[in-house]
Biopython code that builds the backbone (N, CA, C, O; Angstrom):
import numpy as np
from Bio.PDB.StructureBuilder import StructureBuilder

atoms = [
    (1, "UNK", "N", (-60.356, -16.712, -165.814)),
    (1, "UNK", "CA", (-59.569, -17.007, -164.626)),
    (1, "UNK", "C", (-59.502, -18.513, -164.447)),
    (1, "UNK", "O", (-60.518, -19.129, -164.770)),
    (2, "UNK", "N", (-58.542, -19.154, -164.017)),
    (2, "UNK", "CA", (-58.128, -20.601, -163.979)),
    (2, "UNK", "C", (-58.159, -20.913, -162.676)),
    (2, "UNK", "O", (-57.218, -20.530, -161.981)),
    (3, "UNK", "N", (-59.111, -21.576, -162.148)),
    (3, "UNK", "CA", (-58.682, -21.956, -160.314)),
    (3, "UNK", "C", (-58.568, -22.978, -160.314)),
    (3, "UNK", "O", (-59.151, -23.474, -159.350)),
    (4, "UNK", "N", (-57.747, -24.168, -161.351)),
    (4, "UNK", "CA", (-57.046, -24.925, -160.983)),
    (4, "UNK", "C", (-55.827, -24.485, -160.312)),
    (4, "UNK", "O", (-55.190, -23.434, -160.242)),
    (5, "UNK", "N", (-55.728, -25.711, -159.828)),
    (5, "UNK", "CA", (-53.769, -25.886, -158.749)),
    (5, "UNK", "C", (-52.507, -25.583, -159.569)),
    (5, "UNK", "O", (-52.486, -25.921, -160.753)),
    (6, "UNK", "N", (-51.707, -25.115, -159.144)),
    (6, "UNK", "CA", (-50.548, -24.841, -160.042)),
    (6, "UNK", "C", (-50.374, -26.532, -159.832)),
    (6, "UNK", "O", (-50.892, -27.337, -159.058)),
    (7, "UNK", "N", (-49.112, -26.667, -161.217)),
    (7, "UNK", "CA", (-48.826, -28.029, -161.408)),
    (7, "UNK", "C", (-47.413, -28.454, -160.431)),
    (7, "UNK", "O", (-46.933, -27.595, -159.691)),
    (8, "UNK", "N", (-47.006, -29.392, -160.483)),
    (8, "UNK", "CA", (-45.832, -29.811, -159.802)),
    (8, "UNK", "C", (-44.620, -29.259, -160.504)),
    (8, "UNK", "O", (-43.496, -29.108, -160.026)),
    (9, "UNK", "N", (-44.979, -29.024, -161.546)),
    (9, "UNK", "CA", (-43.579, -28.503, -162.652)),
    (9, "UNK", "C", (-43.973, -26.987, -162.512)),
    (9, "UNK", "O", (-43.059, -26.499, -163.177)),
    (10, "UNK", "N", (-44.654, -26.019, -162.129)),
    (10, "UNK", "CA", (-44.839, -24.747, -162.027)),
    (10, "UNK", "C", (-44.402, -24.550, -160.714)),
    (10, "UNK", "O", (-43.348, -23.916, -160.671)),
    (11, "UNK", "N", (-44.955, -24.951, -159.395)),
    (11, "UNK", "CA", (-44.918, -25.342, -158.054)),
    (11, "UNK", "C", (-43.062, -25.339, -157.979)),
    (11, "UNK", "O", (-42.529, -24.586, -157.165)),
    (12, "UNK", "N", (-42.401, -26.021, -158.671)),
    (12, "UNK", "CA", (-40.979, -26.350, -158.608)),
    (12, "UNK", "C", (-39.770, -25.329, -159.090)),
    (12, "UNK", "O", (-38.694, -25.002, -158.591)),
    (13, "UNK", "N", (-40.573, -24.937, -160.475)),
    (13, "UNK", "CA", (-39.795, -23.352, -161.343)),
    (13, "UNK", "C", (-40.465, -21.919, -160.243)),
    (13, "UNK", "O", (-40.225, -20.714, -160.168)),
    (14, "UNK", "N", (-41.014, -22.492, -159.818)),
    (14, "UNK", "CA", (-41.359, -21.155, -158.890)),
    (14, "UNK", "C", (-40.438, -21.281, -157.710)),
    (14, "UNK", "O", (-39.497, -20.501, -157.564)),
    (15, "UNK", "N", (-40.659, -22.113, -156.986)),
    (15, "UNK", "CA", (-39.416, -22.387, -155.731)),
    (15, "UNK", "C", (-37.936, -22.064, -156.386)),
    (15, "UNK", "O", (-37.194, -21.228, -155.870)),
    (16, "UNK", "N", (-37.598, -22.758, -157.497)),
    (16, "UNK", "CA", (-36.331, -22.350, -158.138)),
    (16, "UNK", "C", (-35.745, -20.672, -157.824)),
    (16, "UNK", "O", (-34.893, -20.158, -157.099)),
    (17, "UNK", "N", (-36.984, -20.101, -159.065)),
    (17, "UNK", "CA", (-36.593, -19.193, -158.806)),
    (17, "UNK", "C", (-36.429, -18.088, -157.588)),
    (17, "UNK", "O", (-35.683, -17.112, -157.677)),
    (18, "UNK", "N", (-37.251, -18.399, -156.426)),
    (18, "UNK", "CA", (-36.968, -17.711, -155.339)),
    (18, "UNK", "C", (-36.092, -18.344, -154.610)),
    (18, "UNK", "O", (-35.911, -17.713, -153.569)),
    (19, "UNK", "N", (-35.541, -19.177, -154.657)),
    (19, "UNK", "CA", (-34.174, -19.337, -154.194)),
    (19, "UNK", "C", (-33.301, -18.969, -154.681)),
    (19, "UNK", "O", (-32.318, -18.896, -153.944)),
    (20, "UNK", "N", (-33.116, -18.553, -156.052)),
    (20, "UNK", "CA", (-32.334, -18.074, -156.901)),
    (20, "UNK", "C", (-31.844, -16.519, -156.682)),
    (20, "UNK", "O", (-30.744, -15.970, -156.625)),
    (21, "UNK", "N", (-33.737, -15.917, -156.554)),
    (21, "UNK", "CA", (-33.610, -14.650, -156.021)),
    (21, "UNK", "C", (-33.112, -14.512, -154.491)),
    (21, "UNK", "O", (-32.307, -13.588, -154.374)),
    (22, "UNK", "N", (-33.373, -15.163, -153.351)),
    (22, "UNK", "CA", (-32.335, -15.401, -152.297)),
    (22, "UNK", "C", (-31.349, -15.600, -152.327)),
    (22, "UNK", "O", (-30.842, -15.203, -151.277)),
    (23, "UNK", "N", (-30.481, -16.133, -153.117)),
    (23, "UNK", "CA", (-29.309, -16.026, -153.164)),
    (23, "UNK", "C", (-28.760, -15.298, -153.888)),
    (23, "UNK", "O", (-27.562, -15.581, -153.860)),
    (24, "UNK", "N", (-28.995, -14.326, -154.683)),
    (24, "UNK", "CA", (-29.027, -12.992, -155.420)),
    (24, "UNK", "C", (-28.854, -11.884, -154.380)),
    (24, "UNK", "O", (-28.006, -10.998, -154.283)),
    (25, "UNK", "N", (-29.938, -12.209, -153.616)),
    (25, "UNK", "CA", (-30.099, -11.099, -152.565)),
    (25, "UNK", "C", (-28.980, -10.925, -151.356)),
    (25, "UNK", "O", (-28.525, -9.926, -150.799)),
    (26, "UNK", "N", (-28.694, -12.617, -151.169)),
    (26, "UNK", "CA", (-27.737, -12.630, -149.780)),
    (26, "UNK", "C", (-26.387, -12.199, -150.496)),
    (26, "UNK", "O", (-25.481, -11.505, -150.036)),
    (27, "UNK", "N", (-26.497, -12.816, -151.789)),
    (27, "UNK", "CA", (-24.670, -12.794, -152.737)),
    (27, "UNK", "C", (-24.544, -10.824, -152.545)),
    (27, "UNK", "O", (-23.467, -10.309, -152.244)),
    (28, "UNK", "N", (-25.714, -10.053, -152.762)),
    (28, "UNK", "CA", (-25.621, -8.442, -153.101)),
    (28, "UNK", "C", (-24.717, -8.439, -151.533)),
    (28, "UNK", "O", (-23.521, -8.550, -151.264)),
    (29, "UNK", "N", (-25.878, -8.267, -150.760)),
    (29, "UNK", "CA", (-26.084, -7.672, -149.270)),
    (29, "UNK", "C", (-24.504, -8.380, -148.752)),
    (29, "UNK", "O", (-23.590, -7.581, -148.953)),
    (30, "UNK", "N", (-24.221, -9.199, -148.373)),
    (30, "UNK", "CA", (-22.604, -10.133, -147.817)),
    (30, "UNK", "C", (-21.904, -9.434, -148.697)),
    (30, "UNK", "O", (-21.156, -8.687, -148.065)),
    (31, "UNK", "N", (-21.771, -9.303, -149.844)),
    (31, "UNK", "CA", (-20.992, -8.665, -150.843)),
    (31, "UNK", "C", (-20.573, -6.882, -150.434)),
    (31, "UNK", "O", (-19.497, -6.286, -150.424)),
    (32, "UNK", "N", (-21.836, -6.495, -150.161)),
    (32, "UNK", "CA", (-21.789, -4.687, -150.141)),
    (32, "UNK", "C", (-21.075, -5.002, -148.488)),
    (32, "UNK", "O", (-20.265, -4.159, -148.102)),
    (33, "UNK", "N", (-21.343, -6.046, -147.668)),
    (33, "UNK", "CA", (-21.169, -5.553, -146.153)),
    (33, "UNK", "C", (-19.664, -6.059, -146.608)),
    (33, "UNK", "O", (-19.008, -5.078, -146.255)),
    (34, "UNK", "N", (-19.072, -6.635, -146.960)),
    (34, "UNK", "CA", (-17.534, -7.270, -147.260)),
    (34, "UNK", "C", (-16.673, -6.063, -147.801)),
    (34, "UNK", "O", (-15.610, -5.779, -147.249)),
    (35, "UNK", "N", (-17.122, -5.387, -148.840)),
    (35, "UNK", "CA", (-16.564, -4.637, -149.340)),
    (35, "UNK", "C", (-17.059, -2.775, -148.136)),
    (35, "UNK", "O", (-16.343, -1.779, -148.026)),
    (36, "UNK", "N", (-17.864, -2.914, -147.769)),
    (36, "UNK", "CA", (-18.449, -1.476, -146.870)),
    (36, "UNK", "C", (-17.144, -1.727, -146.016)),
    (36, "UNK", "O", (-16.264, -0.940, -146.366)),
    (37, "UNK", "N", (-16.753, -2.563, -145.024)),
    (37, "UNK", "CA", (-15.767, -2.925, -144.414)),
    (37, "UNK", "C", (-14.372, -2.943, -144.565)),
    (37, "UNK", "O", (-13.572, -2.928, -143.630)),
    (38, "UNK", "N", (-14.075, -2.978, -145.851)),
    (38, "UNK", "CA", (-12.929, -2.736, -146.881)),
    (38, "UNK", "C", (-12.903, -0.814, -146.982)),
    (38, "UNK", "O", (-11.960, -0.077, -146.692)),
    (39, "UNK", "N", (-13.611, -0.615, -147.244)),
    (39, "UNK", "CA", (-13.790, 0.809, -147.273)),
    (39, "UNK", "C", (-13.604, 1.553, -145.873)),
    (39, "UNK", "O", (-13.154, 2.685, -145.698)),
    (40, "UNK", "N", (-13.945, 0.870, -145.155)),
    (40, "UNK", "CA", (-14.306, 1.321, -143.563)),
    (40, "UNK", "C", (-12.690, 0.772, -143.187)),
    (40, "UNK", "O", (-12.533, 0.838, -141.968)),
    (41, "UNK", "N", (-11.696, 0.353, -143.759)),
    (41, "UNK", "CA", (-10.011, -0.080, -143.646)),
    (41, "UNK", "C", (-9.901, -0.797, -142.374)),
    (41, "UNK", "O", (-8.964, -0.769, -141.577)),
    (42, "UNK", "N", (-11.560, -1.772, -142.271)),
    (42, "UNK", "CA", (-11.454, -3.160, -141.432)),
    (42, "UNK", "C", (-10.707, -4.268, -142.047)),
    (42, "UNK", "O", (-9.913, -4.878, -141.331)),
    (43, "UNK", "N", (-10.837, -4.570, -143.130)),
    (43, "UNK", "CA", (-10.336, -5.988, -143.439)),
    (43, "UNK", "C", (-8.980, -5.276, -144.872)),
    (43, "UNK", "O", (-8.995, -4.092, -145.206)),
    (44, "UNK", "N", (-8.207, -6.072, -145.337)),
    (44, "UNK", "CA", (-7.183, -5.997, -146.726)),
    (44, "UNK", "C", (-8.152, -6.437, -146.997)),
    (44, "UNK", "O", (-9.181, -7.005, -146.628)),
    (45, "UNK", "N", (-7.018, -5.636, -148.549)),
    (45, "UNK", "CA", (-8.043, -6.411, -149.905)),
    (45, "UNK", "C", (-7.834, -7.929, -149.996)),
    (45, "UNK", "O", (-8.766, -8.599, -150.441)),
    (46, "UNK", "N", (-6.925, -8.414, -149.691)),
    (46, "UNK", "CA", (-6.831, -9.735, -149.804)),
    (46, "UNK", "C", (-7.722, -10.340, -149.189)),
    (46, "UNK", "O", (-8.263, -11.242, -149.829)),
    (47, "UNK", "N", (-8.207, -10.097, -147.772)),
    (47, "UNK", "CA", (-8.982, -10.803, -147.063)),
    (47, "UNK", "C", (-10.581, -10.183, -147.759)),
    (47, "UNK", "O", (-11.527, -10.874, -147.383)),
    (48, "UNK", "N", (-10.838, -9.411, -148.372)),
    (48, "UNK", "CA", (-12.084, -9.106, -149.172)),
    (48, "UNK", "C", (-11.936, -9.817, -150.043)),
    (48, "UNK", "O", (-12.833, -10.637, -150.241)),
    (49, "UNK", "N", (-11.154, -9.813, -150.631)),
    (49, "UNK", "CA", (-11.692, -10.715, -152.055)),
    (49, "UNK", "C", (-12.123, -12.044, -151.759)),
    (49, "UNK", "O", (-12.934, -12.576, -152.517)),
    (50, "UNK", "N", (-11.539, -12.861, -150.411)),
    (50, "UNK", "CA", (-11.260, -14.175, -150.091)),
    (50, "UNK", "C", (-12.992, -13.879, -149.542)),
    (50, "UNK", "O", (-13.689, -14.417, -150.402)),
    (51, "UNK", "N", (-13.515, -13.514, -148.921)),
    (51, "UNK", "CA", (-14.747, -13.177, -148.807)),
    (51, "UNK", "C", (-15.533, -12.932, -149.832)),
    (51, "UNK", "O", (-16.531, -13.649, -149.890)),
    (52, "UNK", "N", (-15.351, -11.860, -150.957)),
    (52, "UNK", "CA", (-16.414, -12.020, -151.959)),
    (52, "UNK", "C", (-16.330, -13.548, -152.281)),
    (52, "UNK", "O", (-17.256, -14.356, -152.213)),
    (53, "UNK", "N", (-14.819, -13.821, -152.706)),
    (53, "UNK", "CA", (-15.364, -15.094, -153.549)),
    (53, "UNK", "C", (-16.032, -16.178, -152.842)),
    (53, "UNK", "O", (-16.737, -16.910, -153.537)),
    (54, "UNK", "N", (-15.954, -16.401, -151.708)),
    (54, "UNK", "CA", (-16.625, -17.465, -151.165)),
    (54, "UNK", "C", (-17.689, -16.899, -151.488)),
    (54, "UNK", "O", (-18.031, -17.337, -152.587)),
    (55, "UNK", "N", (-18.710, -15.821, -150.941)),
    (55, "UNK", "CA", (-19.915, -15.467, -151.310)),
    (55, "UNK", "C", (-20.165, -16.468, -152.967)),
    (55, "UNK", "O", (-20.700, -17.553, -153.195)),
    (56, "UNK", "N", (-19.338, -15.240, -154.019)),
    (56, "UNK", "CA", (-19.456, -16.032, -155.136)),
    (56, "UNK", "C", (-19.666, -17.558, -155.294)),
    (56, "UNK", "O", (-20.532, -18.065, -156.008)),
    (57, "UNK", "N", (-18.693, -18.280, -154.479)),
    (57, "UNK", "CA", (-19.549, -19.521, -155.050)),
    (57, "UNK", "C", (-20.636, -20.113, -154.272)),
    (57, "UNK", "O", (-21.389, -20.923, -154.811)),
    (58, "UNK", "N", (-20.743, -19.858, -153.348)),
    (58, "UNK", "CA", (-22.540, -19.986, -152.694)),
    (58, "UNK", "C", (-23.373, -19.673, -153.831)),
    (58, "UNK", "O", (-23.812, -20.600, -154.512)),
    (59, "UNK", "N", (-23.607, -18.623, -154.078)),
    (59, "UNK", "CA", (-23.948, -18.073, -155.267)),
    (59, "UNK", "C", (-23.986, -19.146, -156.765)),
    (59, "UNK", "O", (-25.029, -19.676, -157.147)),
    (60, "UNK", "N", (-22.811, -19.296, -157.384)),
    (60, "UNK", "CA", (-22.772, -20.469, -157.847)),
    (60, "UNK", "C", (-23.252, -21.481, -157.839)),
    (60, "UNK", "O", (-23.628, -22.104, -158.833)),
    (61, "UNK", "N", (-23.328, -21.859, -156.574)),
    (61, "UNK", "CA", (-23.878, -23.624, -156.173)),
    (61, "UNK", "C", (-25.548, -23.378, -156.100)),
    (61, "UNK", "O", (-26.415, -24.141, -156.526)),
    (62, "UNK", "N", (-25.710, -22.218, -155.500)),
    (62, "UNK", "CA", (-27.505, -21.939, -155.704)),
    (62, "UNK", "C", (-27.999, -22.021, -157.169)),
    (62, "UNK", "O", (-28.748, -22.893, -157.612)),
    (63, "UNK", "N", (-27.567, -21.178, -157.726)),
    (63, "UNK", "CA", (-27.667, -21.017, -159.408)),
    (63, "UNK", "C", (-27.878, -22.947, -159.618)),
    (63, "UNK", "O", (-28.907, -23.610, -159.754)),
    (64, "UNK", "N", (-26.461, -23.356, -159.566)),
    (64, "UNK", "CA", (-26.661, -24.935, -160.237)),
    (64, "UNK", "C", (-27.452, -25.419, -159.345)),
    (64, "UNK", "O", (-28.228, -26.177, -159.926)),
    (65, "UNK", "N", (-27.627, -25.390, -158.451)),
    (65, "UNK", "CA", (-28.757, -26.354, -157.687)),
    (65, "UNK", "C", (-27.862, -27.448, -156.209)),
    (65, "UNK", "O", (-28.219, -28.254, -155.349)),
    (66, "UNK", "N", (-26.745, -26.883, -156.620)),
    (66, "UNK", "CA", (-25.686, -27.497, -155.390)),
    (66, "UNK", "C", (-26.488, -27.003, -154.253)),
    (66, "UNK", "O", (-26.895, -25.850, -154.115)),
    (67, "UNK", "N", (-26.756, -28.457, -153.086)),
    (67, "UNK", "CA", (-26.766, -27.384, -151.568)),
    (67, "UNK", "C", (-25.824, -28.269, -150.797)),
    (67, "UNK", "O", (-26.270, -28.851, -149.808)),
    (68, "UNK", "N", (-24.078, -28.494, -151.286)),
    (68, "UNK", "CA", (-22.924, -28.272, -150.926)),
    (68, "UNK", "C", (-22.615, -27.092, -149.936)),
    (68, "UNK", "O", (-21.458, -26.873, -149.578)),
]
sb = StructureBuilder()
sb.init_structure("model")
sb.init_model(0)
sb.init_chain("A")
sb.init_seg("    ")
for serial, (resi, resn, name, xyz) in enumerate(atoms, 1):
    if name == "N":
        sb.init_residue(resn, " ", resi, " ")
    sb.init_atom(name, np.array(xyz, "f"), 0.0, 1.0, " ", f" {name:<3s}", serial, name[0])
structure = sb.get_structure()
């Protein structure tokens, strides 16, 4: 067992990735409620898609590291 400190470069790929997975999670969930709503013949498809894709590039900019 190692009870040294995680390093600054472990500490950092770890934060990465749970932001990564947060925005995975919010891109699903905004996504299913955008489209549940579409189904539910609240919004056109036009105005869904204009919604996924914004999701999508949030999504995007998390992935690259944008916080645009």
């Amino acid at each position: 067992m190692n009870d040294e400190p995680a390093s600054d470069e472990e500490n950092t790929s770890e934060t990465a990735n749970t932001s990564i997975e947060d925005a995975v999670d919010r891109f699903l969930g905004d996504t299913d409620t955008a489209l549940g709503e579409y189904d539910r013949g609240y919004t056109d498809a036009d105005a869904t898609l204009s919604v996924v894709r914004s999701h999508l590039q949030e999504l995007r900019a998390a992935v690259d590291g944008d916080d645009d």
